[in-house]
C-alpha positions in Angstrom: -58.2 226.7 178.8 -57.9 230.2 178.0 -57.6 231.5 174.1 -54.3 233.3 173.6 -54.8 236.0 171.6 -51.6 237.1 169.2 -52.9 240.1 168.3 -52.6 241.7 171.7 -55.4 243.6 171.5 -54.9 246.1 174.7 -51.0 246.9 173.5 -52.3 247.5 169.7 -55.2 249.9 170.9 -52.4 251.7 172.6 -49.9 252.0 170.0 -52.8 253.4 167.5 -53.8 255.4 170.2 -50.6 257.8 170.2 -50.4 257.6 166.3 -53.9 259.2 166.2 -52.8 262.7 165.9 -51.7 264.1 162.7 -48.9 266.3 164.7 -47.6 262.5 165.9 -47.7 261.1 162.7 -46.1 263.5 161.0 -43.3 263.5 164.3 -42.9 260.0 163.1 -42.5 260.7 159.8 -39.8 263.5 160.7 -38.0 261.4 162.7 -37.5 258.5 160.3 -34.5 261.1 158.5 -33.0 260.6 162.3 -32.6 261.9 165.7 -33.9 265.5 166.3 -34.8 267.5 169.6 -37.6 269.7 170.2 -36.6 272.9 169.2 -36.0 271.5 165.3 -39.3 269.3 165.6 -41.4 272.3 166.9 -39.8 274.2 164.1 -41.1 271.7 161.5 -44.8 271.7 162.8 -45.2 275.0 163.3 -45.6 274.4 167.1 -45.2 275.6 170.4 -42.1 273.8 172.2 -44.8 272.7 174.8 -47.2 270.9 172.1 -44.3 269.3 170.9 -42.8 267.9 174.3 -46.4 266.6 174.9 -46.9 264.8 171.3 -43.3 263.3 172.3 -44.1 262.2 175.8 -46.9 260.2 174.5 -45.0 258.6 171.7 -42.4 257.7 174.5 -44.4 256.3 176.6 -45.7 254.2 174.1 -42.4 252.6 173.4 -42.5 254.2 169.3 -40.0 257.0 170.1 -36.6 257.1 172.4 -34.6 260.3 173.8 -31.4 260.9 174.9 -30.6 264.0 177.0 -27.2 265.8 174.9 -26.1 268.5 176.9 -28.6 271.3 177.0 -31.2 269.0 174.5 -32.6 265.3 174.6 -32.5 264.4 170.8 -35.7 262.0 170.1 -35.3 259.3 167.6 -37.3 255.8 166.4 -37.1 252.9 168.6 -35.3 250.2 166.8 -37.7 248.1 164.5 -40.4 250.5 164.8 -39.4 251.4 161.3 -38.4 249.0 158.3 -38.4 249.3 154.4 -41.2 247.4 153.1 -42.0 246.1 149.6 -45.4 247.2 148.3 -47.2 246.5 144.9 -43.9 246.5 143.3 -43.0 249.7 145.3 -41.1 250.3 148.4 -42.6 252.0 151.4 -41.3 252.7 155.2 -43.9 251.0 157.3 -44.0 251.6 160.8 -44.4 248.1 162.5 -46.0 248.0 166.1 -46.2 244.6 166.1 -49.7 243.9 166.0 -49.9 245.8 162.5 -48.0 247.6 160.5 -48.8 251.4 158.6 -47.7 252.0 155.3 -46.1 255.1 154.8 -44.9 255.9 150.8 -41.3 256.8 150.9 -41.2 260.0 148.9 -44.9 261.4 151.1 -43.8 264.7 151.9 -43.3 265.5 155.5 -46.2 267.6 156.5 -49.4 267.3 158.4 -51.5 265.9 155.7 -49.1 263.9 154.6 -51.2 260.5 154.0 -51.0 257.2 155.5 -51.1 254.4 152.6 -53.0 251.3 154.1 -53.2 249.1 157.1 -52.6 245.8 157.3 -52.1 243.0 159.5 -48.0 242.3 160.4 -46.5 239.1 159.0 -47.5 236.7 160.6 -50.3 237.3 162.0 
């Protein structure tokens, strides 16, 4: 009988896979204020438009990041549940949760590409 293996190993390896960019962490970041389209997130990361659309396609296809097309733009925003409030050490902290872990993200980290991630740790549960 095969072992089942909770943490989903292949899925997780993906999911840290498009986060391991600082440009997509810091996208992440960004778009924990709300919904935003290319133009204002290319803007924030210094970037060409075409960087940016790239760093988003990735995070879309990995199921962190959503867009709807709005007239001329498609506004990108989190999934649902891919970002919570989290207590911490008698602090608060956004995490973001993909599941198989979740990344600790201090809430008042300034939104910029060194910004740095807190800690890692397993999700509840697990």
């Amino acid at each position: 009988m095969p072992d089942r293996d909770s943490l989903h190993p292949e899925q997780c390896a993906k999911l840290l896979a498009a986060l391991a960019t600082p440009e997509r962490l810091k996208i992440v970041r960004f778009l924990s204020t709300g919904p935003h389209h290319v133009t204002d997130i290319a803007a924030m990361l210094s970037l060409p438009a075409v960087n940016v659309s790239h760093h988003l396609k990735v995070l879309e296809v990995s199921g962190l990041v959503e867009g709807e097309k709005r007239g001329r733009f498609v506004w990108y925003a989190l999934r649902p549940g891919v970002l919570e409030r989290t207590p911490v050490e008698g602090d608060a902290a956004d995490a973001i949760n993909l599941g198989c872990c979740k990344i600790l993200v201090p809430l008042d980290a300034p939104v910029s590409v060194s910004a740095p991630v807190k800690r890692l740790r397993p999700a509840a549960g697990d």
